[in-house]
C-alpha positions as CSV (number, residue, x, y, z in Angstrom):
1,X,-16.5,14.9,-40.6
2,X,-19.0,15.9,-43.1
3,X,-22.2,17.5,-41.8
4,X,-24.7,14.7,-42.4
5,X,-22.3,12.3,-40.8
6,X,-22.0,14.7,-37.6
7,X,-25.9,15.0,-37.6
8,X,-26.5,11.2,-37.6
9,X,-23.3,10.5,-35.1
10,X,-24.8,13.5,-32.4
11,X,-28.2,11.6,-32.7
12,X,-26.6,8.2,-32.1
13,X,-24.9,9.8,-28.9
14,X,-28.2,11.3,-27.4
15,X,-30.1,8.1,-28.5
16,X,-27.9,6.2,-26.6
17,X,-27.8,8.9,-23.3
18,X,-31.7,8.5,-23.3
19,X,-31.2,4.9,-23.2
20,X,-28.6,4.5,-20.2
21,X,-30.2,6.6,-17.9
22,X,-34.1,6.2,-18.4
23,X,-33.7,3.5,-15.1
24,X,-31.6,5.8,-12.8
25,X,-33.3,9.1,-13.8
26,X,-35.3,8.8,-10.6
27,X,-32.2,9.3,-8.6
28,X,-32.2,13.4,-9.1
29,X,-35.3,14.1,-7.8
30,X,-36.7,11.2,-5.2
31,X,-36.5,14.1,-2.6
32,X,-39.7,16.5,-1.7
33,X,-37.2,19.4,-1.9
34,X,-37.3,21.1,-4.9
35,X,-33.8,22.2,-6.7
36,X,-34.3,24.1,-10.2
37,X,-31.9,22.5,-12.2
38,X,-34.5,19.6,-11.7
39,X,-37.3,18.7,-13.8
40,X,-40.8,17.8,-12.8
41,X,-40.5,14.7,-14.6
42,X,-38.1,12.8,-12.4
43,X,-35.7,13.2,-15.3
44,X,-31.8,14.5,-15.0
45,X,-30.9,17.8,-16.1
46,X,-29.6,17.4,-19.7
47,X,-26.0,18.8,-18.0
48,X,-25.4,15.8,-16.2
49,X,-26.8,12.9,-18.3
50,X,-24.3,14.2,-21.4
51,X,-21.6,15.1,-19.2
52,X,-22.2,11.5,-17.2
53,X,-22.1,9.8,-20.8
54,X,-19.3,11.3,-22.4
55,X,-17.4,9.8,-18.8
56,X,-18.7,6.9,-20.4
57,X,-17.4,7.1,-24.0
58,X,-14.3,8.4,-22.4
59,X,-13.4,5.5,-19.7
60,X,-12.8,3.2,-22.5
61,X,-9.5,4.2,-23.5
62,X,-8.4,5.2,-20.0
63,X,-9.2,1.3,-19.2
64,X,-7.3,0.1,-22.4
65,X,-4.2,2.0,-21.6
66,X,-4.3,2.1,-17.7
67,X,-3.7,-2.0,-18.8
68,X,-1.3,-1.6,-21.7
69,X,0.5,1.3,-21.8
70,X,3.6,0.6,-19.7
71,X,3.5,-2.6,-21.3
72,X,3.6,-0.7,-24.7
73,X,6.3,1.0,-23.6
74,X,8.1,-2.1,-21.5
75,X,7.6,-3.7,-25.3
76,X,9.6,-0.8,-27.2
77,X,12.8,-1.6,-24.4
78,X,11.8,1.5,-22.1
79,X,13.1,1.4,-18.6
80,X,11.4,1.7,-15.3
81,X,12.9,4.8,-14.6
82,X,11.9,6.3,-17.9
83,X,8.3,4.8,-17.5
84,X,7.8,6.4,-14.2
85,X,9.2,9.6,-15.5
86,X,7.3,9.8,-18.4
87,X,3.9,9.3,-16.2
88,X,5.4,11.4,-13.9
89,X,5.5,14.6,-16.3
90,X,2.1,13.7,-17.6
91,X,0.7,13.9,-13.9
92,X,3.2,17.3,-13.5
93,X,1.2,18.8,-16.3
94,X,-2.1,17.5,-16.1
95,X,-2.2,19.4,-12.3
96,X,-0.3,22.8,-13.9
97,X,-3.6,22.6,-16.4
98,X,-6.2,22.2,-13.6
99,X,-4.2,25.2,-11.8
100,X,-4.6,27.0,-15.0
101,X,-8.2,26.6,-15.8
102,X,-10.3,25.5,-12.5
103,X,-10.5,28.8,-10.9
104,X,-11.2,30.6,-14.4
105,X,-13.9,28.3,-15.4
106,X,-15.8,29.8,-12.2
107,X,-15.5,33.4,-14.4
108,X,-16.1,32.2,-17.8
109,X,-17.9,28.8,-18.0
110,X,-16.8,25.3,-18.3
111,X,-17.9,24.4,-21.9
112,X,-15.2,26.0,-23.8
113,X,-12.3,24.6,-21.5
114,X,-14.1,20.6,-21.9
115,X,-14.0,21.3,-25.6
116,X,-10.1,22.6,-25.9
117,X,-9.4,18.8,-23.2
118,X,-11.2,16.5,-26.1
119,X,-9.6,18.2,-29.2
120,X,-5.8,17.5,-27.2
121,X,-7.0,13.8,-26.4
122,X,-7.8,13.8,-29.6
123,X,-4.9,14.8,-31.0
124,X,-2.6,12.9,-28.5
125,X,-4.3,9.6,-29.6
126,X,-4.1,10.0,-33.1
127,X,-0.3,11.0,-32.7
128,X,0.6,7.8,-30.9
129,X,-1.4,5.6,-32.8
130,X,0.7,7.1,-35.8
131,X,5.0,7.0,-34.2
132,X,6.0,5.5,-32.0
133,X,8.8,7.9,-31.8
134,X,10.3,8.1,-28.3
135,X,9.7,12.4,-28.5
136,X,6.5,11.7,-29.8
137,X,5.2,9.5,-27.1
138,X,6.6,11.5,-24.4
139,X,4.4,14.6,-26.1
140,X,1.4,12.5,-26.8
141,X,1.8,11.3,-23.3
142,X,1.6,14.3,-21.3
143,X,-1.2,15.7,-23.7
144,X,-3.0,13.0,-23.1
145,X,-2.4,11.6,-19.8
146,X,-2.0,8.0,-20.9
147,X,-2.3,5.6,-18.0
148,X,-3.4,7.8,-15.6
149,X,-6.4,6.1,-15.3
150,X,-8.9,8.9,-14.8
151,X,-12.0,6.9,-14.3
152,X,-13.1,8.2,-17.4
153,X,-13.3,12.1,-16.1
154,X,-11.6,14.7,-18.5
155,X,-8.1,14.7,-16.9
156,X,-7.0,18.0,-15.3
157,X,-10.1,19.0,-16.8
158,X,-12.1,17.3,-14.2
159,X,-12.9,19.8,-12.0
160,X,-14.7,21.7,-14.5
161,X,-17.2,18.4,-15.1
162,X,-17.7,18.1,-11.3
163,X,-18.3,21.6,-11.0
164,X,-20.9,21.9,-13.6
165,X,-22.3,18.2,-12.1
166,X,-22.9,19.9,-8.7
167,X,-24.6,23.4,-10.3
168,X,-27.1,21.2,-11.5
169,X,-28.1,19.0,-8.9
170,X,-29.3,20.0,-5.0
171,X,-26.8,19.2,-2.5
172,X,-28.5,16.2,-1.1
173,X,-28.8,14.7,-4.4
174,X,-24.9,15.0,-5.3
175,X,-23.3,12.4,-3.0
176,X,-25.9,9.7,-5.2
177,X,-25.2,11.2,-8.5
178,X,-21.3,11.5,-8.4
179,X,-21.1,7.7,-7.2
180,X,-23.2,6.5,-10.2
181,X,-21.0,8.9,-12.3
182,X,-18.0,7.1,-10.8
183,X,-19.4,3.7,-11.6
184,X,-19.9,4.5,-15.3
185,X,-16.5,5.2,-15.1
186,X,-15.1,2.2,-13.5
187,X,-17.8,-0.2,-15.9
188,X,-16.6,1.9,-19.1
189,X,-12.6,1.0,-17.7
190,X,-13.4,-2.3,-17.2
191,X,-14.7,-3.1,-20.9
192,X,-11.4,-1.3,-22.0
193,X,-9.3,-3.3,-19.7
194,X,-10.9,-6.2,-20.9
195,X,-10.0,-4.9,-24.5
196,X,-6.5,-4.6,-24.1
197,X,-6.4,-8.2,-23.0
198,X,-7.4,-8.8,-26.8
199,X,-3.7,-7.4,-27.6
200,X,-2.2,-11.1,-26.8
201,X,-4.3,-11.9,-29.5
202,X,-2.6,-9.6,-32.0
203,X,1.2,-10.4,-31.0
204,X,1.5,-12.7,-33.6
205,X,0.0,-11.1,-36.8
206,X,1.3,-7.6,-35.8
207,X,4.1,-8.0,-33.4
208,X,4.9,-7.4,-30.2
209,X,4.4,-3.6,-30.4
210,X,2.2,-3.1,-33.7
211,X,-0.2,-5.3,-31.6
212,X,-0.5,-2.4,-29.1
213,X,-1.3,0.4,-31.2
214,X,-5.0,0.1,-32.1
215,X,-5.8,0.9,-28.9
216,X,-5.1,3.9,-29.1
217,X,-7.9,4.3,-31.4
218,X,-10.4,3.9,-28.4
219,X,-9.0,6.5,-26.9
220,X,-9.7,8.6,-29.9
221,X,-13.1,7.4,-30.6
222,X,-14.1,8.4,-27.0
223,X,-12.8,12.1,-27.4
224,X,-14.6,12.4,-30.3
225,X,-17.7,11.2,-28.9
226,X,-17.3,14.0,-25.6
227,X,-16.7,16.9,-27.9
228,X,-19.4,16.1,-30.2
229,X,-22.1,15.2,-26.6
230,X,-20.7,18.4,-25.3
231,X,-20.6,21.1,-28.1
232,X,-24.4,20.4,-27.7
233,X,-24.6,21.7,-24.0
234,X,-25.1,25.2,-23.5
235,X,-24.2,26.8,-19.9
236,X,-26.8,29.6,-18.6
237,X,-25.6,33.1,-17.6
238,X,-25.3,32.3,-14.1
239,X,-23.0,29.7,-14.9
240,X,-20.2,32.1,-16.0
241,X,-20.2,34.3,-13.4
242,X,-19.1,34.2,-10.0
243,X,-20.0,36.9,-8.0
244,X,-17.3,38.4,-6.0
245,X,-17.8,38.8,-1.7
246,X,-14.9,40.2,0.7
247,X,-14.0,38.5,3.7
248,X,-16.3,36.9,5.9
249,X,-16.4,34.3,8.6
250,X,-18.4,31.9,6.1
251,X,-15.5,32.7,3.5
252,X,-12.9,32.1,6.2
253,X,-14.1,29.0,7.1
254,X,-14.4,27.7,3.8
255,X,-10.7,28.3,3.4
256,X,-9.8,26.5,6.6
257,X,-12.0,23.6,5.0
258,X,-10.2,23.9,1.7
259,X,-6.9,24.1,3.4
260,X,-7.2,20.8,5.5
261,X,-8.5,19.0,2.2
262,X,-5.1,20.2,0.1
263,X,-3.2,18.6,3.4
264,X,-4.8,16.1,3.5
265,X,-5.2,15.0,-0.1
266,X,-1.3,15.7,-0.3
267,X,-0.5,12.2,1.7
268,X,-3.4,10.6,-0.2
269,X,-1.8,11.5,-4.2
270,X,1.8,10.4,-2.8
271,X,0.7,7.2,-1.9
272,X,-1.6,6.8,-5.0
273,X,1.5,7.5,-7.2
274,X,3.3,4.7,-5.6
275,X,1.2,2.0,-7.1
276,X,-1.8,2.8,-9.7
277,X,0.2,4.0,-12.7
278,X,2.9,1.4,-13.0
279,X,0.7,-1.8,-11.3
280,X,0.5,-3.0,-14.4
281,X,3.9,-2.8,-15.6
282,X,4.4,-4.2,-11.5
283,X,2.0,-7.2,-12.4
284,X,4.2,-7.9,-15.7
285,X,7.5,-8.3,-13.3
286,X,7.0,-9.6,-10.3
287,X,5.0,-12.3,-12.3
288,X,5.9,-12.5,-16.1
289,X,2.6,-12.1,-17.1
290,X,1.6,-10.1,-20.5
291,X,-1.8,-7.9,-21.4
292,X,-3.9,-11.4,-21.6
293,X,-4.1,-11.9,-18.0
294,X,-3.5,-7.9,-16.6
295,X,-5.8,-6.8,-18.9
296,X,-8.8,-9.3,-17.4
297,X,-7.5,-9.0,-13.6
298,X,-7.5,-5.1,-13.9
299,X,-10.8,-5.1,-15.5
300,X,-12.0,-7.2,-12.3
301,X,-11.0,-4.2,-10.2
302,X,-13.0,-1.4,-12.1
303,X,-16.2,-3.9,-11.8
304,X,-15.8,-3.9,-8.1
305,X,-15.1,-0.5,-8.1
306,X,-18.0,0.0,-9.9
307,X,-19.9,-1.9,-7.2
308,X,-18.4,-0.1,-4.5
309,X,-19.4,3.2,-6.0
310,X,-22.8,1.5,-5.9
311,X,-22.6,0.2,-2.6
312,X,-21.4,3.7,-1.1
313,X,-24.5,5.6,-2.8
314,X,-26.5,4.0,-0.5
315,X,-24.8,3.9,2.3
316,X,-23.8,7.9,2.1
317,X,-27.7,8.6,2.0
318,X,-28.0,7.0,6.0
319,X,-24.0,7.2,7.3
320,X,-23.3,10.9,6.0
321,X,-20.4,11.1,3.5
322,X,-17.1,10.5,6.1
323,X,-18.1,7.4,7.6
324,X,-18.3,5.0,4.4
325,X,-14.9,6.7,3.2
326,X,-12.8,5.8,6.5
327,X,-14.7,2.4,6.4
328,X,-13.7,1.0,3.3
329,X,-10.6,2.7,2.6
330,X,-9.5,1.5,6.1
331,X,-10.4,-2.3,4.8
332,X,-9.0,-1.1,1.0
333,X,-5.8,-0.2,3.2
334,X,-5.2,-3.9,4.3
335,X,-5.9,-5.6,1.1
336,X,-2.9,-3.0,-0.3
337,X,-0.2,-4.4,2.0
338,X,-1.2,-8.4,1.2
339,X,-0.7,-7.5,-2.7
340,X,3.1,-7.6,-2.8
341,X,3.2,-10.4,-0.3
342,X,1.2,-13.1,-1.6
343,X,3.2,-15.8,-4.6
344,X,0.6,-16.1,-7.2
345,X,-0.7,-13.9,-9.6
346,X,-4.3,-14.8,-9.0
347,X,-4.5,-14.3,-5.9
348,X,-2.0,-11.2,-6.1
349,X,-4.3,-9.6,-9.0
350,X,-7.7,-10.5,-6.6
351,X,-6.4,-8.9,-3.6
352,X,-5.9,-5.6,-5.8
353,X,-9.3,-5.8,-7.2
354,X,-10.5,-5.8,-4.2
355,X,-8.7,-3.5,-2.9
356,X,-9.9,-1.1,-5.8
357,X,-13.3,-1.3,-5.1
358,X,-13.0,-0.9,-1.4
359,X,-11.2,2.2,-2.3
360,X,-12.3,3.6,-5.4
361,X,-15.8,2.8,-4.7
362,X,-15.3,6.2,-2.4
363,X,-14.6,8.9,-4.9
364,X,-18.0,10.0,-5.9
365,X,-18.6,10.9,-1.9
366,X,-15.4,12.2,-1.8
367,X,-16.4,14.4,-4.3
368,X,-19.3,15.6,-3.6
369,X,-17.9,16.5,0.0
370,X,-15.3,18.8,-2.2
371,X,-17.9,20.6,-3.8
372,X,-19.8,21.2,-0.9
373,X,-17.3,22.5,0.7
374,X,-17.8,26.4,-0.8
375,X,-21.1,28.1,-2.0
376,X,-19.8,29.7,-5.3
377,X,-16.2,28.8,-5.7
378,X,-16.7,25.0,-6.7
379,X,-14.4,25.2,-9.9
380,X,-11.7,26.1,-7.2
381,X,-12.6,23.8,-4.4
382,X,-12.9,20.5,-7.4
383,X,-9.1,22.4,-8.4
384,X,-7.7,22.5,-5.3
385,X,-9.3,19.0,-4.6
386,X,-7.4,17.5,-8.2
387,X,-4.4,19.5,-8.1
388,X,-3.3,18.6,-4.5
389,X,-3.7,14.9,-5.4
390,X,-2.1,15.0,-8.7
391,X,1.4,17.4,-7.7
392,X,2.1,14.5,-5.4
393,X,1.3,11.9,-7.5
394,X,2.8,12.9,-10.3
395,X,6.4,12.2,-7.9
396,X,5.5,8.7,-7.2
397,X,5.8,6.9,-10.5
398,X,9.5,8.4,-10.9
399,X,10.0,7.2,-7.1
400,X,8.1,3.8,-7.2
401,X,10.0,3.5,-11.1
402,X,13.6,3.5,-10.0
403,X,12.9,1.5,-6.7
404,X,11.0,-1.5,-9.8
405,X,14.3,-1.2,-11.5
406,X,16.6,-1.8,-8.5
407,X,14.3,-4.7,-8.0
408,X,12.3,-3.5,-4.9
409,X,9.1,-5.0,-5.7
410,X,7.4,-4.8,-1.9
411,X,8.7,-1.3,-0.5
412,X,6.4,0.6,-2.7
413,X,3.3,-0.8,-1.5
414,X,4.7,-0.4,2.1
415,X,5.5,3.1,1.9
416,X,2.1,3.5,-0.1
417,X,0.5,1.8,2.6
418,X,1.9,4.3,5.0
419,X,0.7,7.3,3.3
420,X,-2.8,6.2,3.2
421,X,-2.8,5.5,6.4
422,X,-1.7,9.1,7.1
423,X,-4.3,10.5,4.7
424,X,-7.2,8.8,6.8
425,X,-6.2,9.8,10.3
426,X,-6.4,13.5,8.6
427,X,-8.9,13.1,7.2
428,X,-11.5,11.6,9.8
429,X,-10.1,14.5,11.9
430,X,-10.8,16.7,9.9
431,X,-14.1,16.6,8.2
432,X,-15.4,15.0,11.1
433,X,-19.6,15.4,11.8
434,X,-19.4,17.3,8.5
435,X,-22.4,16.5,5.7
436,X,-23.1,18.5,2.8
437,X,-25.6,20.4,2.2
């Protein structure tokens, strides 16, 4: 990109961050207590208004291809077990990278690490929007997660953004600013959802799998909009170095914490990789439908996930942060076992909507909880928090894949069902009375 262009594009991008958050600025600093990562004038710190817009630019793509790319590959005469595999190993890798570079991120800084995740976005886009050579794919799909759905977040690189999210905020404000984060996510996944519905469109001029490639060139746009928002940020000294302390009873008990949330979060990623990565490759059998109608229906569901993220903001501010999660993922829990049950698409596709924002609508207080969980080890605690979801998640598209192609539409969500179930009955018990900060 030539210089003047990358000038003009890098003023576009903060033009447009002052823009989104001039009306929810106020949330950073409506408490008395001071924080110093705060401005005086009820502003956010520059950190978390780039970081909260390149989730933005990035949710786009994730939306398009959470909607389309099974079906891409369902269109080029993959199988289910070779869908679920190839999610599978993306998943598998994403959570070796997290492994890799959460804990070192607390040593040397976060910037670097987000820069080196948009370049292989990058990259992955523009290779599958080039082949679609089976190898290729594969590569490009690992590298760049497609159809993980990632709410927009940097991957496996996520920890690092929540990380550097919580540095600069106070601990009461965090449970408020990772739920609006989340619902830029789920509103930015939504528009690309709604996007790959447009593919039914293209079928006839392009074909049934030329029609699915330009969306791949959302997923590109978006990583170059992060790198170029982010190569502007610059992290302060104290944010690449983690001091060292020896064994304590404070660093004890934040182990204990840590260790109930990998158990718990270990039922919670098994049952997630039952359903989200291949639900709409599930919607296209169990109902013949194509991208016009998932596209749309999934779209609902990041809206009212969106709105739950919302909804939860509040409520986290009165209730603490484990009441609202047992709440609505208890109700998201039911909605999950009427999905597979139900004869119509419609009300199928409304039922998981629903069900999405009952349960999705819970991550930003989920998160902040993780992060409050340590003093000065949050790029481990946000690792440990990713990678123990993700190792079992990455299992159940291969699982939930050969069950599809045996034609075992229901007993995924069942056993999904189950899990989750698990996961809150561990997780009330064990986080129980706590609030962060």
């Amino acid at each position: 990109m030539p210089l003047c262009l990358g000038r003009k594009f890098r003023k576009c991008c903060v033009k447009w961050e002052a823009v989104l958050f001039r009306q929810m600025s106020f949330l950073a600093c409506s408490e008395n207590r001071p924080h110093p990562a705060v401005r005086n004038d009820n502003t956010l710190p520059l950190v978390v208004s780039r970081l909260m817009t390149a989730r933005g630019a990035r949710s786009l793509g994730q939306g398009a291809l959470v909607a389309a790319f099974t079906l891409y590959l369902h269109a080029l005469g993959w199988t289910a077990p070779e869908i679920g595999a190839t999610l599978s190993a993306a998943l598998l890798a994403g959570a070796v990278l997290t492994m890799a570079v959460g804990p070192l991120s607390d040593r040397r800084g976060r910037r670097r690490f987000l820069l080196i995740y948009e370049a292989l976005q990058a990259g992955a886009a523009l290779l599958a929007l080039i082949t679609a050579w089976p190898t290729a794919l594969v590569l490009a799909a690992i590298a760049g997660g497609f159809g993980r759905g990632a709410n927009g977040s940097a991957g496996p690189f996520a920890p690092l953004e929540q990380a550097w999210v919580a540095q600069a905020l106070p601990a009461e404000k965090r449970g408020t600013i990772f739920s609006v984060n989340a619902a830029i996510g789920f509103i930015g996944m939504a528009l690309g959802a709604l996007l790959a519905g447009g593919v039914q469109l293209l079928i006839g001029p392009l074909g049934p799998v030329l029609a699915y490639r330009p969306l791949f060139l959302l997923s590109l746009a978006g990583s170059v909009s992060a790198f170029v928002l982010i190569a502007g940020l610059h992290e302060p000294p104290s944010a690449r170095q983690s001091s060292v302390r020896p064994a304590s009873p404070e660093r004890l008990g934040e182990n204990r914490m840590l260790a109930r949330l990998v158990i718990a979060n270990t039922l919670n990623g098994l049952g997630i990789g039952m359903i989200a990565p291949l639900i709409a490759y599930w919607f296209a059998l169990r109902f013949q439908h194509g991208p016009g109608t998932i596209g749309p229906a999934l779209a609902a569901s990041f809206v009212l996930g969106a709105i739950g993220s919302v909804a939860v903001a509040r409520v986290a501010s009165r209730y603490g942060l484990i009441r609202p999660v047992i709440v609505m993922r208890g109700m998201g829990l039911v909605l999950l076992t009427m999905v597979p049950l139900v004869p119509a698409f419609g009300i199928s596709a409304a039922l998981y909507a629903l069900r999405t924002g009952f349960n999705q609508g819970t991550s930003g207080v989920r998160q902040a909880l993780v992060v409050g969980l340590t003093r000065d080890r949050r790029g481990l605690a946000a690792s440990l928090q990713n990678v123990s979801i993700q190792i079992p998640r990455a299992v159940g598209p291969l699982v939930s894949g050969l069950m599809l192609h045996e034609g075992m539409l229901r007993t995924p969500f069942f056993i999904a069902a189950a899990l989750q179930m698990a996961y809150l009955v561990l997780y009330a018990w064990f986080f129980r009375g706590y609030a962060a900060g």
